[in-house]
C-alpha positions as a Markdown table, in Angstrom:
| # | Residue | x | y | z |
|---|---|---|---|---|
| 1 | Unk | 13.9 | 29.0 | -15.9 |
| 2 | Unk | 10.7 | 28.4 | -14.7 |
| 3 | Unk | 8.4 | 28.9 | -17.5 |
| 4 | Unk | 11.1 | 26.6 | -19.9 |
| 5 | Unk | 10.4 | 23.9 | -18.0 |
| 6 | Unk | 6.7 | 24.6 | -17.6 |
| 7 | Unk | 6.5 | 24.7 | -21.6 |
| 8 | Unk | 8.5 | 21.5 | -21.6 |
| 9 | Unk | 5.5 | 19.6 | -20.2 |
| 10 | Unk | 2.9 | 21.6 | -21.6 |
| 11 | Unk | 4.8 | 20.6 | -25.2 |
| 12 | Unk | 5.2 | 17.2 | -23.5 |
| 13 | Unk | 8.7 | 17.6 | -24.6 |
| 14 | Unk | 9.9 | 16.5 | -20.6 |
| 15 | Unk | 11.9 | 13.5 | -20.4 |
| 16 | Unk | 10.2 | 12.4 | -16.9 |
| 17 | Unk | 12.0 | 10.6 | -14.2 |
| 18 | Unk | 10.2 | 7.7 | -12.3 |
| 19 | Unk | 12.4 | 6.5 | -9.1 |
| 20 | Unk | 11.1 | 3.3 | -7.4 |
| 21 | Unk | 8.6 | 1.0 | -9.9 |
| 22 | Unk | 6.6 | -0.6 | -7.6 |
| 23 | Unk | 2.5 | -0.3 | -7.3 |
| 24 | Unk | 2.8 | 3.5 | -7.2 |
| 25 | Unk | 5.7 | 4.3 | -9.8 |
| 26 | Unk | 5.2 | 1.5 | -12.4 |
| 27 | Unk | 1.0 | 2.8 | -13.0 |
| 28 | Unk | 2.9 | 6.5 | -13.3 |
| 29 | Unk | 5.2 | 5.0 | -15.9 |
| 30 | Unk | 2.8 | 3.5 | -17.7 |
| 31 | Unk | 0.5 | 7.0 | -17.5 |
| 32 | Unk | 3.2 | 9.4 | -18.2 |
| 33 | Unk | 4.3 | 7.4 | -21.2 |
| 34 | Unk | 0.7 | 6.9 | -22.6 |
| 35 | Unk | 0.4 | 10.9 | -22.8 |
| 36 | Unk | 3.8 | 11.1 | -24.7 |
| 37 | Unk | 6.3 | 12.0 | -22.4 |
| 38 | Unk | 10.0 | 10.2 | -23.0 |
| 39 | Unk | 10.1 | 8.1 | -19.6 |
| 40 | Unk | 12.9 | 6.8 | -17.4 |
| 41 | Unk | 12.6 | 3.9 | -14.7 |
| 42 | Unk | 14.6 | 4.1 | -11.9 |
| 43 | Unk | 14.8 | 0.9 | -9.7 |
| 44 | Unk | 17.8 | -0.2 | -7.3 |
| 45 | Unk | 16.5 | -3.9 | -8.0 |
| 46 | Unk | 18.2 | -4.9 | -11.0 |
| 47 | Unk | 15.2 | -8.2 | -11.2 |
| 48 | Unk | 12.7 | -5.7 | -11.7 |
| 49 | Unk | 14.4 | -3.5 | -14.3 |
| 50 | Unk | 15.3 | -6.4 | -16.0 |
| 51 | Unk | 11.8 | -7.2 | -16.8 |
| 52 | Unk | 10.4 | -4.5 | -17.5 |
| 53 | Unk | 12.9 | -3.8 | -20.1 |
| 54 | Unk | 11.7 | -7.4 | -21.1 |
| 55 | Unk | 8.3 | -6.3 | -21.9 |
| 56 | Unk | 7.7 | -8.0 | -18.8 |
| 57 | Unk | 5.4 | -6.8 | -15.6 |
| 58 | Unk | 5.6 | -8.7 | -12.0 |
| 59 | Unk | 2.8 | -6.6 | -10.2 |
| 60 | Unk | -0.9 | -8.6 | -11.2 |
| 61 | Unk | -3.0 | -6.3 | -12.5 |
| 62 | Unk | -0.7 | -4.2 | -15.0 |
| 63 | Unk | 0.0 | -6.5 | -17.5 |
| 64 | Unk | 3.1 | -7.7 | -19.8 |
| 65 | Unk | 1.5 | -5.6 | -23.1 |
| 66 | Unk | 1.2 | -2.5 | -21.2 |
| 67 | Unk | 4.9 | -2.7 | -20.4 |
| 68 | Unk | 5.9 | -4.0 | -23.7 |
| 69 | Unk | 3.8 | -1.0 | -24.9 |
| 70 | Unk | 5.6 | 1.5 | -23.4 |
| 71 | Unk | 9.1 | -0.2 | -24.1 |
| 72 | Unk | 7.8 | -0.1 | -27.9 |
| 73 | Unk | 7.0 | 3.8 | -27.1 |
| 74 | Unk | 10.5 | 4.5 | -26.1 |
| 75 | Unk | 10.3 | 3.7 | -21.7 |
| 76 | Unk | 13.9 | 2.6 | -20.4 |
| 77 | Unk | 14.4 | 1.2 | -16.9 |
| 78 | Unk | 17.7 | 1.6 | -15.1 |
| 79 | Unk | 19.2 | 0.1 | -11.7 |
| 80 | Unk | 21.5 | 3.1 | -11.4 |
| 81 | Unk | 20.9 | 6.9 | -11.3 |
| 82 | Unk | 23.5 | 8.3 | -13.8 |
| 83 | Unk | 20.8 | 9.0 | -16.2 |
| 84 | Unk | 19.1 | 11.1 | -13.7 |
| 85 | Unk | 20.3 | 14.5 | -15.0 |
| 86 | Unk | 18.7 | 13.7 | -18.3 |
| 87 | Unk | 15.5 | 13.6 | -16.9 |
| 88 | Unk | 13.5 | 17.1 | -16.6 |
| 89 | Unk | 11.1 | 15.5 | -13.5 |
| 90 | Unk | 12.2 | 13.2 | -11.0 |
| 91 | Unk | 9.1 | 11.4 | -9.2 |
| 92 | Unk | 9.9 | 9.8 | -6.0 |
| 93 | Unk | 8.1 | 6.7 | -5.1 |
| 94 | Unk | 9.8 | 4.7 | -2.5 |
| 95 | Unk | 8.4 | 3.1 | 0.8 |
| 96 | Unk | 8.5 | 4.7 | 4.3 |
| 97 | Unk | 8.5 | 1.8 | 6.2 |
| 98 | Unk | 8.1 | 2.1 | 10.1 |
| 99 | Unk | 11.0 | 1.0 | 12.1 |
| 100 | Unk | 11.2 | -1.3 | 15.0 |
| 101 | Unk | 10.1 | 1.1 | 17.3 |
| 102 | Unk | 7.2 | 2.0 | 15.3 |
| 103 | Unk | 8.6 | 5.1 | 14.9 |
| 104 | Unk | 9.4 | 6.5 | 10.6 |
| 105 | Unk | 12.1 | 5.0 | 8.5 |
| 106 | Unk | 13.0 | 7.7 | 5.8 |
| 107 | Unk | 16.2 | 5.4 | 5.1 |
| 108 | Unk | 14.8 | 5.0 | 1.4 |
| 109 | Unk | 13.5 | 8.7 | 1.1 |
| 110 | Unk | 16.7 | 10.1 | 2.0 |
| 111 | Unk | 19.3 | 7.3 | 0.5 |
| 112 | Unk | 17.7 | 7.8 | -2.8 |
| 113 | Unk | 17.8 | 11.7 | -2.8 |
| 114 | Unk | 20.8 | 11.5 | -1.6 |
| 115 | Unk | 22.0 | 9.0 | -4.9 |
| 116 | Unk | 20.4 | 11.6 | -6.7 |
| 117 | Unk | 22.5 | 14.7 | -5.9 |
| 118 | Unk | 25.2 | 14.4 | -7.8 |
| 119 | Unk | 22.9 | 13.9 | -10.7 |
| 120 | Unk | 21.0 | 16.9 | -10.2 |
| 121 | Unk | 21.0 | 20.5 | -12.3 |
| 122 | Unk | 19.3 | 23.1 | -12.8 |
| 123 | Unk | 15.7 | 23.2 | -14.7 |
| 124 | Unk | 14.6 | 20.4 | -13.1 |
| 125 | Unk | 11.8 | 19.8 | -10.2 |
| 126 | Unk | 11.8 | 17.0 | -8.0 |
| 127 | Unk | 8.9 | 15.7 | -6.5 |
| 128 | Unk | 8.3 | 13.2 | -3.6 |
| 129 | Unk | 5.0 | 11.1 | -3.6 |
| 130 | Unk | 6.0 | 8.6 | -0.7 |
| 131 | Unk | 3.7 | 9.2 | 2.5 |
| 132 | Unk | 5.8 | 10.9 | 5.2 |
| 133 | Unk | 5.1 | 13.3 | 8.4 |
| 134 | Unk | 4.9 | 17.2 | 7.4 |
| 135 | Unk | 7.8 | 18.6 | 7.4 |
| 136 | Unk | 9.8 | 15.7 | 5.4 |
| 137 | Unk | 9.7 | 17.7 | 2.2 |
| 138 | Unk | 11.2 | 20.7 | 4.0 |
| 139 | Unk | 13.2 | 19.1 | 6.7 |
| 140 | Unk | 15.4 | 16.1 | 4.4 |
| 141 | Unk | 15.1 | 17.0 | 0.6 |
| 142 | Unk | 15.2 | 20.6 | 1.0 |
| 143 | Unk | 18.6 | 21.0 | 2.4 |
| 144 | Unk | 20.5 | 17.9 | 0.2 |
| 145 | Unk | 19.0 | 19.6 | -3.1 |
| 146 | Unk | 20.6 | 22.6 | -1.5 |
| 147 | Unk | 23.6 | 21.4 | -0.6 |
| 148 | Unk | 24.4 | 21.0 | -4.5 |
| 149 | Unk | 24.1 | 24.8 | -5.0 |
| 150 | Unk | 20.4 | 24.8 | -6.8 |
| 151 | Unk | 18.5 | 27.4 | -5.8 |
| 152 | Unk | 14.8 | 26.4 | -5.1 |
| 153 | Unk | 12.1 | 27.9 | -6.2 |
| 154 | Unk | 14.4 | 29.9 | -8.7 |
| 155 | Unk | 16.3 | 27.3 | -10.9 |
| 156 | Unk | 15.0 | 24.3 | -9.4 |
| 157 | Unk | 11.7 | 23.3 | -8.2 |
| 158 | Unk | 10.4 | 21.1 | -5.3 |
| 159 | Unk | 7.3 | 19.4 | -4.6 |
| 160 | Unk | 5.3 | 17.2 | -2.6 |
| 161 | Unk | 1.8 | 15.1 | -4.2 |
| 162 | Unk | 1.0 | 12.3 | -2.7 |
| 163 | Unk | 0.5 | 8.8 | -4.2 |
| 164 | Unk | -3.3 | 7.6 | -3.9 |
| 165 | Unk | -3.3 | 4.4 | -5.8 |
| 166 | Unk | -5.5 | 1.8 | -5.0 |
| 167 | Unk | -4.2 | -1.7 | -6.7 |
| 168 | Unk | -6.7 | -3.2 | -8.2 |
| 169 | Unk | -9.4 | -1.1 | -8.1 |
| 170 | Unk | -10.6 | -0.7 | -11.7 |
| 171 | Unk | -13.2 | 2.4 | -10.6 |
| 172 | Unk | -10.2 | 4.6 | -10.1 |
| 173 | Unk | -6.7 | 4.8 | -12.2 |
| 174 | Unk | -3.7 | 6.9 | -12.1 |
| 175 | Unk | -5.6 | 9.1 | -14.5 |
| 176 | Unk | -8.9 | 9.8 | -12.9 |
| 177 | Unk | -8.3 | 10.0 | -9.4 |
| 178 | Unk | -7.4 | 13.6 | -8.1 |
| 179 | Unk | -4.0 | 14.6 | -7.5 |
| 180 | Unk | -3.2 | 17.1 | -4.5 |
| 181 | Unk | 0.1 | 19.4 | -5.1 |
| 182 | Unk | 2.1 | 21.6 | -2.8 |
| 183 | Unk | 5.3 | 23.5 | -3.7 |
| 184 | Unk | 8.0 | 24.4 | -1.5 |
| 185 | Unk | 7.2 | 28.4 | -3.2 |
| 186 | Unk | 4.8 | 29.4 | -5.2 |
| 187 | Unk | 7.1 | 29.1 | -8.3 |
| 188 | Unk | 7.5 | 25.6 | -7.4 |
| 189 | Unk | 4.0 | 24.7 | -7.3 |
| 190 | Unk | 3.6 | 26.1 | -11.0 |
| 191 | Unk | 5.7 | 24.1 | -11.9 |
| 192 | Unk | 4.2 | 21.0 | -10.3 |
| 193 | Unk | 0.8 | 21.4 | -11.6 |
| 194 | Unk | 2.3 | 21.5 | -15.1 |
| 195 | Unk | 4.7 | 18.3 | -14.4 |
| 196 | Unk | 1.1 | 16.7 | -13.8 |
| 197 | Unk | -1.4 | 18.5 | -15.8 |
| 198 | Unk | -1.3 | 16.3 | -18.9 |
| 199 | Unk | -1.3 | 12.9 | -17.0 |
| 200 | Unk | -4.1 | 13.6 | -14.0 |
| 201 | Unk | -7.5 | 15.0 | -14.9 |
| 202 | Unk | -7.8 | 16.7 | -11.7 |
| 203 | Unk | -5.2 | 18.6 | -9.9 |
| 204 | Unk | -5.8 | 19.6 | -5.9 |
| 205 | Unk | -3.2 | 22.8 | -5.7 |
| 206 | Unk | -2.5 | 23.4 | -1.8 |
| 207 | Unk | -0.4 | 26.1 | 0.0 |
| 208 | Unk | 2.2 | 24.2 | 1.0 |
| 209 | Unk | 4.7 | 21.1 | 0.7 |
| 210 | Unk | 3.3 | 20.3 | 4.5 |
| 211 | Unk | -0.4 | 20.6 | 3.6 |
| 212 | Unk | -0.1 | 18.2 | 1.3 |
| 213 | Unk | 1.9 | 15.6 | 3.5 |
| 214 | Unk | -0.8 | 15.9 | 6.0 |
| 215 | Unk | -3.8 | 15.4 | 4.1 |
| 216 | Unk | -2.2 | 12.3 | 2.8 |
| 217 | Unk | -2.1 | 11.5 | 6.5 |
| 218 | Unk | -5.8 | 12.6 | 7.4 |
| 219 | Unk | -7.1 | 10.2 | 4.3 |
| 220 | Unk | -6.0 | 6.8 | 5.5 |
| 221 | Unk | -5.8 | 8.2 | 9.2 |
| 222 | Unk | -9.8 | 8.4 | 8.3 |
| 223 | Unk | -9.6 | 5.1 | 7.5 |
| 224 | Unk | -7.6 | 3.8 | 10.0 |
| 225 | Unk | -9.9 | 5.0 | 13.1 |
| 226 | Unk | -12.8 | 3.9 | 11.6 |
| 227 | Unk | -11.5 | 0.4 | 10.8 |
| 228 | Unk | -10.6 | 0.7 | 14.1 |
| 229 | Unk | -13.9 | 1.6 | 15.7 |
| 230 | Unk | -15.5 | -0.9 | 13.3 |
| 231 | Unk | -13.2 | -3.9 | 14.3 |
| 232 | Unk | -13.7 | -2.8 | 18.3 |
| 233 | Unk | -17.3 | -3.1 | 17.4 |
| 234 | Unk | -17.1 | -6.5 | 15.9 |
| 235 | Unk | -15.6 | -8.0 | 19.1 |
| 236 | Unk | -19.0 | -6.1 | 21.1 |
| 237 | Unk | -21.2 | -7.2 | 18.6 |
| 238 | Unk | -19.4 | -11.3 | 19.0 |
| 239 | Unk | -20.2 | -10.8 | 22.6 |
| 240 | Unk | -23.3 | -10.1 | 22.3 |
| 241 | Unk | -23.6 | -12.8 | 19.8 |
| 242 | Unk | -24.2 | -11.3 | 16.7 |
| 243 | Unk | -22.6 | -11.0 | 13.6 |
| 244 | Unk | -21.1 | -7.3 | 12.9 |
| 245 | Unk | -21.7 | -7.8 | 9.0 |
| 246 | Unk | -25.1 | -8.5 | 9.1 |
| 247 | Unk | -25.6 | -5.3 | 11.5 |
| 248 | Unk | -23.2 | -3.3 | 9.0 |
| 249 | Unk | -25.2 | -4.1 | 5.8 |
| 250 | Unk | -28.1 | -2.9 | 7.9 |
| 251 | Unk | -26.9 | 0.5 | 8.8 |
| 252 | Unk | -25.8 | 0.9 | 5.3 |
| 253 | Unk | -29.2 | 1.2 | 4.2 |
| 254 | Unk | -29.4 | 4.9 | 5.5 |
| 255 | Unk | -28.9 | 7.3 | 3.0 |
| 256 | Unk | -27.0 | 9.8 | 4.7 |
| 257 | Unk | -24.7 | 10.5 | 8.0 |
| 258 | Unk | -22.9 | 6.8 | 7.6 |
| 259 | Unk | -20.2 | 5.1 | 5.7 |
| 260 | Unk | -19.4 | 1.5 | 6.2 |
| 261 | Unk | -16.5 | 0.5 | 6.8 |
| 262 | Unk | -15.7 | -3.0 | 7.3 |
| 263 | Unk | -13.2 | -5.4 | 10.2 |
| 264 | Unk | -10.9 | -8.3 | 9.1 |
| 265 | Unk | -7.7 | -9.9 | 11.1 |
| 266 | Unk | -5.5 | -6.5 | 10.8 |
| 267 | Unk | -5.1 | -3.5 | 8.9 |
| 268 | Unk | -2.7 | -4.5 | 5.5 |
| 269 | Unk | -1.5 | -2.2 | 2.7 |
| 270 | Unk | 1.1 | 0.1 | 2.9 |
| 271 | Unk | -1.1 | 3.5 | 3.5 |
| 272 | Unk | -3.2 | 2.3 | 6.6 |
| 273 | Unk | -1.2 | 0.2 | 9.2 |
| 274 | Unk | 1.9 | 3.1 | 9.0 |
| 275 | Unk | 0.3 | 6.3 | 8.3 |
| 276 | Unk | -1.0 | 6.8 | 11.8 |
| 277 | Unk | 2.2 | 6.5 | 13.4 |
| 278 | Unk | 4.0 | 8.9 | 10.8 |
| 279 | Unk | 1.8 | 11.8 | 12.5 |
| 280 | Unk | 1.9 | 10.5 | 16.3 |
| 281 | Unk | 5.6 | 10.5 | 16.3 |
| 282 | Unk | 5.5 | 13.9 | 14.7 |
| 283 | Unk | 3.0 | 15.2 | 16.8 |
| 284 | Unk | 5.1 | 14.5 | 19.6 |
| 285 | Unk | 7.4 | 16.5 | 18.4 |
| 286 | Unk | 5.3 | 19.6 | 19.3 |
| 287 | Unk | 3.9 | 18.4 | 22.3 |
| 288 | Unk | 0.6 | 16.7 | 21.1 |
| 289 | Unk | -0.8 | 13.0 | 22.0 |
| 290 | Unk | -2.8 | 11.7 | 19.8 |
| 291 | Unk | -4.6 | 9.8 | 22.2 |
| 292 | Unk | -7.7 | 9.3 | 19.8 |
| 293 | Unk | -5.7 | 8.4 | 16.5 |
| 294 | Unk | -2.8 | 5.6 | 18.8 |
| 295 | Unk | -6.2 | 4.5 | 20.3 |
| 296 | Unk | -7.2 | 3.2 | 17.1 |
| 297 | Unk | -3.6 | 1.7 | 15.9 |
| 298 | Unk | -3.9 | -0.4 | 19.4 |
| 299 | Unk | -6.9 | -1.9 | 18.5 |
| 300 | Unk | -5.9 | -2.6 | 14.8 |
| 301 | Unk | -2.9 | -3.9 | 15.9 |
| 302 | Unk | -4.6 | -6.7 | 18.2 |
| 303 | Unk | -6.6 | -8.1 | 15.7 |
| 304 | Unk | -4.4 | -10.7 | 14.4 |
| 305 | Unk | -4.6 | -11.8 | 18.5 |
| 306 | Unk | -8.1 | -11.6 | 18.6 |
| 307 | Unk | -8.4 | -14.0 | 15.6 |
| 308 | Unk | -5.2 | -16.5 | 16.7 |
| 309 | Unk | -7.7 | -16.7 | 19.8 |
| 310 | Unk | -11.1 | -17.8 | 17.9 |
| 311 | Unk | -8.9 | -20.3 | 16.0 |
| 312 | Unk | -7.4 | -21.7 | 19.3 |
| 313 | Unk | -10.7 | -21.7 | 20.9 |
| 314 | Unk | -12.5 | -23.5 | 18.2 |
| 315 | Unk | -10.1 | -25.9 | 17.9 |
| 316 | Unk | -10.3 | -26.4 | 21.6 |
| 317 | Unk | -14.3 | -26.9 | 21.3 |
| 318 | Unk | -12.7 | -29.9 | 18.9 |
| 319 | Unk | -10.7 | -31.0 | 21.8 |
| 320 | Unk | -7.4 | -30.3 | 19.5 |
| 321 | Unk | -5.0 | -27.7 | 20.6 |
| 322 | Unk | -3.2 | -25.2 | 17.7 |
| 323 | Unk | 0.3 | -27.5 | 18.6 |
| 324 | Unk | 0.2 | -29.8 | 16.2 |
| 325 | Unk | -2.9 | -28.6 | 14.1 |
| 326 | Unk | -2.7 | -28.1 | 10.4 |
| 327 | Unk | -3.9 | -25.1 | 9.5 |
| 328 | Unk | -4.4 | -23.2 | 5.9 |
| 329 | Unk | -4.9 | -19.9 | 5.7 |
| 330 | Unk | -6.4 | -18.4 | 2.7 |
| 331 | Unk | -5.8 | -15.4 | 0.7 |
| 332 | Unk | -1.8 | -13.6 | 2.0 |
| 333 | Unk | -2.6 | -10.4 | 0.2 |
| 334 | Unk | -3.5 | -7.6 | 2.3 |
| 335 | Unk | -6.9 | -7.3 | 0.2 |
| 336 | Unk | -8.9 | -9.3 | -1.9 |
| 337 | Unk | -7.9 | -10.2 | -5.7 |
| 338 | Unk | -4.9 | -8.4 | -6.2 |
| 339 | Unk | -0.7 | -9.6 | -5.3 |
| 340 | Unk | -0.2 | -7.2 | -3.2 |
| 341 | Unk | 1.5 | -8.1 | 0.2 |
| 342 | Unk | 2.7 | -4.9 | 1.5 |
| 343 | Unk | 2.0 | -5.1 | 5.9 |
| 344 | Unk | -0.4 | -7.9 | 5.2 |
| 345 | Unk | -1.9 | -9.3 | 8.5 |
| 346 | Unk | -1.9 | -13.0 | 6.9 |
| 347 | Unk | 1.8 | -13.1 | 7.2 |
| 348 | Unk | 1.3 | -11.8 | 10.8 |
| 349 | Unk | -1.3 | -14.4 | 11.6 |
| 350 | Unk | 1.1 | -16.8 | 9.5 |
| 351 | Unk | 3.5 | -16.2 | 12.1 |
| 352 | Unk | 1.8 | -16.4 | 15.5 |
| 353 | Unk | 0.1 | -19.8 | 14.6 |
| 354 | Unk | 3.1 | -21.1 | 13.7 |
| 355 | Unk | 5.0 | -19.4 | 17.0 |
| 356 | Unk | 2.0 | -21.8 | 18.6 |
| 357 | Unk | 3.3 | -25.0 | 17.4 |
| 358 | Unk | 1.0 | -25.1 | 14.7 |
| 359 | Unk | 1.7 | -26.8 | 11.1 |
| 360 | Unk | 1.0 | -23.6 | 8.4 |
| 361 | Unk | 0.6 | -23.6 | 5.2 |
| 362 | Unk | -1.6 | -21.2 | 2.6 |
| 363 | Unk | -3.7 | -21.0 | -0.5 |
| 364 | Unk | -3.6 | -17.6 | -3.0 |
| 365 | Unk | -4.4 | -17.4 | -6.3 |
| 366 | Unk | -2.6 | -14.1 | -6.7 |
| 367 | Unk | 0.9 | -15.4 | -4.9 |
| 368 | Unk | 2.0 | -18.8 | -6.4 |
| 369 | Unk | 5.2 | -18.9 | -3.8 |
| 370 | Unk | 5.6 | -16.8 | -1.0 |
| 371 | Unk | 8.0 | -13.6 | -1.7 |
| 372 | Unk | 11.0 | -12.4 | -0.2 |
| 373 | Unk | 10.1 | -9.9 | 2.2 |
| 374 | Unk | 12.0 | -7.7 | 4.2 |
| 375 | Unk | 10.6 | -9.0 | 7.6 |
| 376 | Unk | 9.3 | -12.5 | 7.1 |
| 377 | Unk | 10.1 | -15.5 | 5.3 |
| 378 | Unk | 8.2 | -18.8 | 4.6 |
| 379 | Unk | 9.4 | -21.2 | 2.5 |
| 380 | Unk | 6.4 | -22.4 | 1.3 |
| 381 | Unk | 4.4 | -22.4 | -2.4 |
| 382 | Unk | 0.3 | -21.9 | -2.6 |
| 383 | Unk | -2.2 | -24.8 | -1.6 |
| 384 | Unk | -4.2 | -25.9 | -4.8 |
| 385 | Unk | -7.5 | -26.1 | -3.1 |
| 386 | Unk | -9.6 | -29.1 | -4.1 |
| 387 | Unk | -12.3 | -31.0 | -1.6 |
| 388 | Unk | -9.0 | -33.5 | -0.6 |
| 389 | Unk | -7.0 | -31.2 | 0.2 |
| 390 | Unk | -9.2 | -29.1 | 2.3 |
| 391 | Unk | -9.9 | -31.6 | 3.9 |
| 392 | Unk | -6.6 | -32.5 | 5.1 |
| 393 | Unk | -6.3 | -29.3 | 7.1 |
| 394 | Unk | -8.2 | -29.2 | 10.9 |
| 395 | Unk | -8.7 | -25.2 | 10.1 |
| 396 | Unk | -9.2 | -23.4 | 7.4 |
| 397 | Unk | -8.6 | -19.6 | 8.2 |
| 398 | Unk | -10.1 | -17.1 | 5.4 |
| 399 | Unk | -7.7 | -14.2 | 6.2 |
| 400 | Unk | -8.8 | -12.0 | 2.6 |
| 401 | Unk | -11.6 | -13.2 | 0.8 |
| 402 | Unk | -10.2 | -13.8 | -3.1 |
| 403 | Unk | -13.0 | -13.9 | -5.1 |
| 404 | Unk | -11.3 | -16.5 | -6.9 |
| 405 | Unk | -11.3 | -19.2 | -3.9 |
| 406 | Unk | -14.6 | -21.7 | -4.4 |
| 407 | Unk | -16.6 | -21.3 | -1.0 |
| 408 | Unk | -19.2 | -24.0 | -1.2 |
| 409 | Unk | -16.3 | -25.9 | -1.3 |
| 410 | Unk | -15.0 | -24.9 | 1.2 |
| 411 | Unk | -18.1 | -24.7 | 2.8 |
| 412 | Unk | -18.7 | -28.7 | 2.2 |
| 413 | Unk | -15.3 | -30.4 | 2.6 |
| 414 | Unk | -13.5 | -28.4 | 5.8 |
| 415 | Unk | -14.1 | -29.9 | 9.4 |
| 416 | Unk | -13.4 | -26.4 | 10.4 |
| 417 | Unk | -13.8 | -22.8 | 8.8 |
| 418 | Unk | -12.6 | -19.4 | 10.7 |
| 419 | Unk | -13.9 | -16.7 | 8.8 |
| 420 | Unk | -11.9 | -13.4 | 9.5 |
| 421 | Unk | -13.6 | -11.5 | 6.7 |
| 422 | Unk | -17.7 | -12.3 | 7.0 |
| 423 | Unk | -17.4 | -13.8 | 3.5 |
| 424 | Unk | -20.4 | -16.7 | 4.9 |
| 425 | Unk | -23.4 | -14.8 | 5.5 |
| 426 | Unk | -25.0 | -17.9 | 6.9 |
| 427 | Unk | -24.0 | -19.9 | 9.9 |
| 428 | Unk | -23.4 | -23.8 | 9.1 |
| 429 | Unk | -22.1 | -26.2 | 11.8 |
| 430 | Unk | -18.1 | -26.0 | 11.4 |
| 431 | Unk | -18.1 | -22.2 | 10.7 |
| 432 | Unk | -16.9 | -19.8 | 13.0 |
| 433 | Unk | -16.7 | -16.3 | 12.7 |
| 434 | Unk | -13.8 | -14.4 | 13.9 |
């Protein structure tokens, strides 16, 4: 069994199965496809599968003729999972949201394997790419895939590689950036290498379905502590006042021992804001306090505050109060020059100004009309920024610094600029950095 389905994708014969198309599954589509493979979509959002078997993408920076290219090269997207025991592969790639207690939500993880069961045979492998605590792998899918008789590791094969896409980042595709692997047995991890040897030039093989959960964790933890240390610094460095970019560029310049990492109004993306708690709760679990790693969350967390306050204080300075004020907040994407929304901090800062009393409204080129989302809701369409209607705002709050936004007008036609992001080097009168 388990060398038949290695040949399959060593033949590229393996009808792959991609469940969830959103930025992670959609670019493994698209990547799977190019290579050969006979693709299925999976999507519970009937809009979306619509589209795409339209010829028709709704994430930015994949665009219509790559989907219309794989449609022409035989890729199908389906809102149900009946097809799923035609498929040789099934790729999960669905959020794990937090819930309202901060603590994990594996509703989509475990609804969808749970839709695939019945759907499931032998001779395939099923891997899960969705960040999650270690143990998940083990813990949920190992026991439903179970339940329906298939023995794993011996006629069916389970997995656990991580998603590391970066939207928007044209350095570093699907294709190029490494891919870490860990089967549930040794048999399983075979087969998982060879599911994604022809699509990733360079596989990452690990001992185990939980070694591979937690160094997804470790990466954006990483990231998250030191965006952390970096946006506690920027608050010292405004005491003291000085501007934490220009001190960051400088350190920058040494060659070896530092990485900069940069501060902004909150931590956005799905990875960075949510990974952090995945571990803490787990760690709990056996005793440990992460004391070091929820240290760092806190202070992430509190920057949208920390920035609410700037903007009240410098409107105070312009004896107006945030009641009342019109204020425009520029860029809702979690990062600059791509659509992506996922746990942005704009919509959090969205939110709290307009808790305030304050009269919102923002400017994206990315996000023409603000999207349903699963926790907030504007009703509200993008600002078309020209010198008159900038200056019909009493704040303008850069939350992520588009490239595509026009600063020097900005710059000249806004009584008032917050700037959450350092995008002004230099200090003019109705700047203030936050």
């Amino acid at each position: 069994m388990k060398q038949n389905i290695i040949d399959k994708f060593n033949h590229r014969d393996a009808v792959i199965g991609i469940v969830g198309l959103g930025y992670v599954g959609l670019p493994l589509v698209l990547r799977f496809n190019e290579v050969g493979y006979k693709v299925i979509g999976f999507d519970i959002d009937a809009r979306k599968t619509e589209k795409l078997n339209q010829g028709e993408s709704y994430i930015e920076h994949i665009t219509d003729e790559d989907v219309a290219t794989a449609r022409h090269s035989g890729f199908e997207a389906v809102a149900s999972f009946e097809r799923a025991s035609e498929c040789d592969a099934l790729i999960i790639c669905v959020p794990t949201p937090l819930g309202h207690h901060r603590e994990p939500d594996l509703s989509f993880v475990t609804g969808t394997t749970d839709a695939l069961i019945p759907h499931l045979r032998a001779g395939q492998v099923l891997s899960l790419e969705s960040t999650t605590y270690p143990g998940t792998t083990e813990e949920e899918l190992l026991p439903r895939v179970e339940s329906a008789g298939l023995r794993v590791g011996t006629d069916f094969f389970l997995v656990y590689s991580p998603e590391r896409e970066d939207p928007g980042n044209a350095s570093f595709t699907t294709k190029s950036i490494p891919k870490v692997c860990g089967g549930h047995t040794a048999a399983c991890l075979d087969v998982g290498l060879a599911l994604y040897g022809k699509v990733i030039d360079q596989l990452v093989p690990v001992s185990s379905t939980k070694v591979a959960e937690l160094t997804k964790l470790l990466e954006n933890i990483h990231r998250a502590v030191n965006i952390g240390l970096v946006n506690e610094m920027k608050i010292v460095a405004d005491r003291f006042g000085l501007d934490i970019h220009e001190v960051i560029r400088a350190a920058a310049t040494k060659p070896f021992g530092f990485v900069p990492y940069y501060p902004g109004p909150g931590l956005g993306g799905h990875c960075i804001p949510i990974d952090p708690f995945y571990l803490t709760w787990k760690a709990r679990e056996y005793g440990v306090h992460t004391r070091f790693i929820e240290l760092a969350g806190e202070i992430n967390s509190g920057m949208p505050d920390y920035v609410v306050g700037k903007v009240a204080l410098a409107l105070n300075e312009r004896e107006q109060a945030i009641k009342g004020s019109r204020i425009l907040v520029l860029g809702i994407a979690y990062k600059k020059n791509v659509d992506d929304m996922r746990e942005s901090p704009s919509v959090i800062l969205m939110e709290k100004l307009e808790e305030l009393g304050a009269i919102v409204a923002y400017s994206d080129p990315h996000i023409a009309t603000f999207p349903e989302m699963r926790e907030h809701h504007f009703e509200l369409d993008s600002v078309d920024l020209t010198p008159e209607s900038i200056a019909d705002f009493d704040c303008i709050l850069i939350s992520t610094d588009h490239d595509g936004f026009d600063y020097d007008m900005i710059r000249d036609h806004a009584a008032l600029v917050v700037d959450s992001r350092g995008r002004f080097r230099e200090s003019f009168p109705n700047l203030v950095k936050a």
